[in-house]
ZADRENNU-814014 format. One line per field, with one value per residue (C-alpha): residue number from 1; residue in one letter; chain; x, y, z. Coordinates in steps of 0.02 Angstrom, whole numbers, plus 32768, in hexadecimal, padded with zeros to 4 digits. Each point is the difference from the previous one (the first is absolute). Layout:
BEGIN
k	NUM|...
r	a|...
c	A|...
xx	X|...
yy	Y|...
zz	Z|...
# end
This chain:
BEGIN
k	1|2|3|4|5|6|7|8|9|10|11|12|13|14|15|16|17|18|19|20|21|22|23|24|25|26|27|28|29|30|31|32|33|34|35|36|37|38|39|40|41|42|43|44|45|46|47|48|49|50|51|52|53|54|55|56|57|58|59|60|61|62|63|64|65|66|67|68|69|70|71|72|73|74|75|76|77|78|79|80|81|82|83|84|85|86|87|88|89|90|91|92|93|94|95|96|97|98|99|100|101|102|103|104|105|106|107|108|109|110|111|112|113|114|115|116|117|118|119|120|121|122|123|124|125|126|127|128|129|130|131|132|133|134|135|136|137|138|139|140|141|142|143|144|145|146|147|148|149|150|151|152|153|154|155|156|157|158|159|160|161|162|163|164|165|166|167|168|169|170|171|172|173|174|175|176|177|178|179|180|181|182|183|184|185|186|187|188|189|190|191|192|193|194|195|196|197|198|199|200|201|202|203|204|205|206|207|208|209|210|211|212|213|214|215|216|217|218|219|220|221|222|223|224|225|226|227|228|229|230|231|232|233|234|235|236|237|238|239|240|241|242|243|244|245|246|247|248|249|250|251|252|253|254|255|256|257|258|259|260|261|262|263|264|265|266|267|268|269|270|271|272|273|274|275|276|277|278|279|280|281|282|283|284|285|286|287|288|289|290|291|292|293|294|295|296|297|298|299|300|301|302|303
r	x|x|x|x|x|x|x|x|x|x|x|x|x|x|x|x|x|x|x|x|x|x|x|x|x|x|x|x|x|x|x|x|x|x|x|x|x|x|x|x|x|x|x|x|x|x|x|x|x|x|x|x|x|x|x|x|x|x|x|x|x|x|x|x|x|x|x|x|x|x|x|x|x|x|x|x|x|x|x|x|x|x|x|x|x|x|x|x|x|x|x|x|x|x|x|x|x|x|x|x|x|x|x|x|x|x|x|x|x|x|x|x|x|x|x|x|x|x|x|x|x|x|x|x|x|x|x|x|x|x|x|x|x|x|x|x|x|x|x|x|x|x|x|x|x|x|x|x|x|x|x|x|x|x|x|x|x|x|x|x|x|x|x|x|x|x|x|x|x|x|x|x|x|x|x|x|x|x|x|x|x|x|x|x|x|x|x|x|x|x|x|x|x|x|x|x|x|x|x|x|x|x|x|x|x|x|x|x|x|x|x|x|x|x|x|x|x|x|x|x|x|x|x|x|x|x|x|x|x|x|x|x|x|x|x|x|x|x|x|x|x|x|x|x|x|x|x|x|x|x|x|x|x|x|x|x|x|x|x|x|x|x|x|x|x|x|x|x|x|x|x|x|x|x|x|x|x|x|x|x|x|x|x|x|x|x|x|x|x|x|x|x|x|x|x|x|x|x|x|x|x|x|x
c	A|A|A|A|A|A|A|A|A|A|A|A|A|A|A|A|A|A|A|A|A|A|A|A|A|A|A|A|A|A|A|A|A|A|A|A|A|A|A|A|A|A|A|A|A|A|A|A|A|A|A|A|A|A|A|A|A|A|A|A|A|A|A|A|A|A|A|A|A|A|A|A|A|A|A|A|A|A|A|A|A|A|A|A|A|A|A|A|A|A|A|A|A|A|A|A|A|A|A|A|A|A|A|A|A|A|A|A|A|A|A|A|A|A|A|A|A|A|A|A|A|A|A|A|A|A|A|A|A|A|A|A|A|A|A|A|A|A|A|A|A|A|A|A|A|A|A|A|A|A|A|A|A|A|A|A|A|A|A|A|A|A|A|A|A|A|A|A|A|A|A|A|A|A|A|A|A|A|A|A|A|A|A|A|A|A|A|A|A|A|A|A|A|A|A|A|A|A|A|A|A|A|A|A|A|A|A|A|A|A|A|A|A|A|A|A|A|A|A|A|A|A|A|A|A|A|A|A|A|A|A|A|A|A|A|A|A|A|A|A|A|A|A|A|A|A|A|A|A|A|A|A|A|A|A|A|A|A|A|A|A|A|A|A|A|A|A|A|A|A|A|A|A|A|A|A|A|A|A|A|A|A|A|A|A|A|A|A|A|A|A|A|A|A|A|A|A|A|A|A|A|A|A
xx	8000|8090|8048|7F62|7FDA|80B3|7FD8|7F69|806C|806A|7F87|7FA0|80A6|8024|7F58|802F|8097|7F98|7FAA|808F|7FED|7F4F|8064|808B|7FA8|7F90|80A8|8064|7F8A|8074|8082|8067|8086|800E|806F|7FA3|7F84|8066|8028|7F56|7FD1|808E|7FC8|7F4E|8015|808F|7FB3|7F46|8055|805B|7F54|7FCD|8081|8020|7F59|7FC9|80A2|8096|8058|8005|806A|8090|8083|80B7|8091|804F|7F48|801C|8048|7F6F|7F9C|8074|7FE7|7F45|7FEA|80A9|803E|7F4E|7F7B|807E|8063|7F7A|7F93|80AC|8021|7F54|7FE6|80AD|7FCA|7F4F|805A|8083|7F77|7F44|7F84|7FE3|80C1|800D|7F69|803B|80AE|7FC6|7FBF|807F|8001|7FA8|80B4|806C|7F9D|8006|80C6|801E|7F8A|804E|80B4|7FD6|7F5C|8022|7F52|800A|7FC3|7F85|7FE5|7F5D|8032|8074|7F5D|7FB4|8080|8015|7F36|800C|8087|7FCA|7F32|804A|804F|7F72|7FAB|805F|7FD6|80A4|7FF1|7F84|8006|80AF|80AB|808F|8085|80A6|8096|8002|7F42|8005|8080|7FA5|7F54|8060|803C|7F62|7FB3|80A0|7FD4|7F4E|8031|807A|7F76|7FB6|809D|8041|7F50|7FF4|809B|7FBD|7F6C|8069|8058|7F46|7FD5|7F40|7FC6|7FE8|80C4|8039|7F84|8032|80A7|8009|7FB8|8046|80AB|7FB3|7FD7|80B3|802F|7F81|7FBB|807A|7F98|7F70|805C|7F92|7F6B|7F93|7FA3|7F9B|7FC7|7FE7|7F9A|7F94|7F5D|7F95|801A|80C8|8001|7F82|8086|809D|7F84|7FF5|809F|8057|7F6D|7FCD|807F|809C|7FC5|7F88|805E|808E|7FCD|7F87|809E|8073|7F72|7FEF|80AD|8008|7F97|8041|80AA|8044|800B|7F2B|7FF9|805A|7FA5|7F5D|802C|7FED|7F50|802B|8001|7F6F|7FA3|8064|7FB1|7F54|800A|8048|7F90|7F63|800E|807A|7FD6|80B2|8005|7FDF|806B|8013|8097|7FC7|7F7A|804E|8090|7F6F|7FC7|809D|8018|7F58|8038|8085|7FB0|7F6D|8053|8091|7FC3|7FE3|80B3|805D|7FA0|8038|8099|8028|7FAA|809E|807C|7FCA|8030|7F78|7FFB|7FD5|7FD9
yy	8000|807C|7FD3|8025|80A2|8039|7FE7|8043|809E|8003|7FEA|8099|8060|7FCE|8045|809C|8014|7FE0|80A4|806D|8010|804D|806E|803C|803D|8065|805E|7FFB|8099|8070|7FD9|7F89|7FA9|7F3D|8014|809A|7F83|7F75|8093|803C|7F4F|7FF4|80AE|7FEC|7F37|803C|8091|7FA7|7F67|8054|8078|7F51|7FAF|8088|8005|7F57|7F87|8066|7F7C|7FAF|80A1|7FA5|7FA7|7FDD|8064|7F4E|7FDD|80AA|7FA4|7F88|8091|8053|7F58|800D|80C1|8034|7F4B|7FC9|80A7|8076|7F94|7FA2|80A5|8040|7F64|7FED|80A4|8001|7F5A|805E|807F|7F94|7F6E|800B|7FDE|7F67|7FBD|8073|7F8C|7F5C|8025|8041|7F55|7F9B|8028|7F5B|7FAA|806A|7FF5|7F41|8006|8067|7FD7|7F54|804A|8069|7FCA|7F52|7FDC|7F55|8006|7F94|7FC1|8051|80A9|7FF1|7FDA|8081|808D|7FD7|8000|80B6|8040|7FC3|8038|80BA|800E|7FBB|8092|807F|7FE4|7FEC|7F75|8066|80B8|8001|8021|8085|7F93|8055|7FB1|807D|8012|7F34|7FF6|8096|7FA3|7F6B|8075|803F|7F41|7FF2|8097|7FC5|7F69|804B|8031|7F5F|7FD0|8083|800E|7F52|8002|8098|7F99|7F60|80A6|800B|80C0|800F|8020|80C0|8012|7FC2|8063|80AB|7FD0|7FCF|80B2|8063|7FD1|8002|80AB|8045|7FC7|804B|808F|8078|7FCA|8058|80AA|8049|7FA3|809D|7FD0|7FA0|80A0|8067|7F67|7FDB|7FA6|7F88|7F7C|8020|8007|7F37|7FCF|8022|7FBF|7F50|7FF2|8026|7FB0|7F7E|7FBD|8035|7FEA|7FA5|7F78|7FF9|7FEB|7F60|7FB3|8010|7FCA|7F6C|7FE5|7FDA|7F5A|7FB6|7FE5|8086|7F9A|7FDF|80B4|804F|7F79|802E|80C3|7FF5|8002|80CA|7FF0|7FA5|8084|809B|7FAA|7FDC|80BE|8042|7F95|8039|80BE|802C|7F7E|7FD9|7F7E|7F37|7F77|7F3E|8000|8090|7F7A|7F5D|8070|8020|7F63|7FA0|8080|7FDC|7F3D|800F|802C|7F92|7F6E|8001|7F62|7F9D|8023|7FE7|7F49|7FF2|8030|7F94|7F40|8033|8013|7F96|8080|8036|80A9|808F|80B4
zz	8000|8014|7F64|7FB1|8061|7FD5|7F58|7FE5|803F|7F7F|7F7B|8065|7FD1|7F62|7FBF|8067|7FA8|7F59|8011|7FF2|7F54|8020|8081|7F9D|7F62|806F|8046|7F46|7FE9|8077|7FAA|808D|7FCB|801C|8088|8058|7FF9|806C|8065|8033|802D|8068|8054|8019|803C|807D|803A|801A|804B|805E|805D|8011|8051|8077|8035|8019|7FFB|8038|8037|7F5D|7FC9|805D|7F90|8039|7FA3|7FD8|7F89|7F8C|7F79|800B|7FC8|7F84|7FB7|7FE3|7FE9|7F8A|7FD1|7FD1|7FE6|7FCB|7F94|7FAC|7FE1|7FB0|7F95|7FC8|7FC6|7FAC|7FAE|7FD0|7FAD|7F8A|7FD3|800D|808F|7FC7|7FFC|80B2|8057|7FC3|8043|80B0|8017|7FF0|80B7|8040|7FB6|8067|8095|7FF8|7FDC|8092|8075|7FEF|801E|808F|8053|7FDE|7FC3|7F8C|7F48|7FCD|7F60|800C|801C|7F5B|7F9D|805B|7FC7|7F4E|7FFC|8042|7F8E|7F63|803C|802E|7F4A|7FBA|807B|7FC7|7F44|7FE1|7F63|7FB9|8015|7FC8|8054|7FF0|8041|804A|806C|8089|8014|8010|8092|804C|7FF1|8044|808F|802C|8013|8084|8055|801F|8032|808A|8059|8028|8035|8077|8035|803F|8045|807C|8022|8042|806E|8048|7FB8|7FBD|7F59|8037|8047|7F54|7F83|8062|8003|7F45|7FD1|8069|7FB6|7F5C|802B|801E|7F72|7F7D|8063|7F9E|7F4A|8060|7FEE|7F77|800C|802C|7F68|807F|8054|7F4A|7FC1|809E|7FD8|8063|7F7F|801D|8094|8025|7F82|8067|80A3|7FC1|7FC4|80B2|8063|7F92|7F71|808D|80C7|7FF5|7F79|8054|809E|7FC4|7F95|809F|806C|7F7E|7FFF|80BC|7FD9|7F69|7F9D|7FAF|7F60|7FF8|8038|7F6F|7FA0|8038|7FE5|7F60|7FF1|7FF3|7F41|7FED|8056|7FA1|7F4F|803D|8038|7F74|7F71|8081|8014|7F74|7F85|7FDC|7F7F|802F|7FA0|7FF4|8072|8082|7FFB|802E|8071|807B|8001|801A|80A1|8040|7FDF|8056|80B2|7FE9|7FAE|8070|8048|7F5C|7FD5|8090|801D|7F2D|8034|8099|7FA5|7F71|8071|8082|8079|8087|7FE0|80A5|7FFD
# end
């Protein structure tokens, strides 16, 4: 049952996450760069965590000095650097080459949560990421849509499916160190913050191009697609593998295309198609496949 509660949180956040889309084009109209973007995000979700925190769990403002670089890890090592990578990776490619890369992260987090947290690999959980992978590029439309393909934009899409997978990894490790899903979100962007903060230097277009519909757009992206996500994912995280949860994460893009076919009619293909469905597969059929898996190596297989 905590498995399954854990993962019903990370599904919770992955659809979170899948909004942003809806978010961001609603701010692109004041002109914000992609990293002024990152940076109000890691304002607003440090300064309303931190109101929070200070007025109903102080104590959990408490880390020791000797932790810091758990939380470099997960706000400049992960946010900061994946944000930076993915963008980059935007820029030199296409969206669609960008999206497929940035989840190659289920790999990595296997790879290293093996090295460092010791969790085993089943053979399950290799099905299970090569399902994901080849359902996000489907996802992205990238067999269909067409591709601008460029060596540098490639390793920084492969970058920025490192970077997200960092933070699954530093974040469990400050779990197993006993701090809460609230410690490590605050923590995460409030060294997210420092870092960007200065991008935010000229963003007074935000004040020159106030409008209610701005301004419920940057709401639910700090409250909703950034507090709110992360705290469910890290919350989520707490009660299953880091591996399933990076797995299960990326039901984000599956919500992003229903979104964007739904309210901005963005066009549907054969392989956006079947990339949904294998994802959806994936969570659902887990069990088929893993008992497949198991009878053909003759291998009991465990979560």
């Amino acid at each position: 049952m905590k498995e399954r509660v854990g993962s019903a949180y990370i599904i919770i956040a992955a659809c979170l996450w899948g909004m942003i889309g809806m978010f961001v084009r609603g701010i692109n109209v004041a002109g914000l760069s992609s990293m002024q973007i990152v940076a109000l995000r890691a304002v607003g979700a440090t300064v309303i965590l931190f109101l929070y925190m200070v007025l109903l769990k102080r104590d959990k403002l408490r880390i020791k000095l000797g932790d810091i670089w758990i939380f470099l890890g997960t706000g400049i090592g992960s946010m900061v650097f994946f944000n930076f990578c993915y963008f980059g990776s935007i820029n030199r490619t296409s969206l669609a080459v960008a999206a497929a890369l940035l989840y190659t992260a289920p790999a990595f987090v296997a790879v290293l949560a093996k090295i460092f947290l010791k969790e085993r690999i089943a053979s399950s959980q290799v099905i299970s990421i090569i399902i994901v992978i080849v359902g996000c590029a489907m996802t992205s439309g990238i067999f269909t849509l067409g591709v601008n393909l460029d060596i540098l934009g490639l390793l920084l899409g492969i970058g920025s499916g490192f970077g997200y997978a960092m933070y699954s990894i530093f974040g469990k490790v400050a779990i197993k160190r006993g701090y809460t899903d609230e410690t490590i979100t605050f923590y995460t962007f409030l060294f997210a913050m420092f870092v960007t903060i200065w991008t935010l230097g000229e963003s007074d277009v935000i004040i020159t191009s106030f409008s209610w519909k701005l301004a419920g757009a940057v709401f639910g992206l700090i409250v909703f697609s950034t507090v709110m996500a992360y705290l469910f994912y890290t919350k989520g995280l707490s009660m299953v593998k880091a591996s399933k949860a990076a797995v299960l994460a990326t039901f984000e893009p599956v919500v992003a295309t229903l979104i964007g076919i739904g309210l901005y009619h963005e066009k549907l293909t054969w392989d956006i198609c079947l990339g949904v469905a294998l994802i959806i597969f994936n969570h659902w059929g887990r069990n088929v496949y893993r008992k497949m898996s198991a009878k053909l190596t003759r291998i009991p297989q465990q979560e």
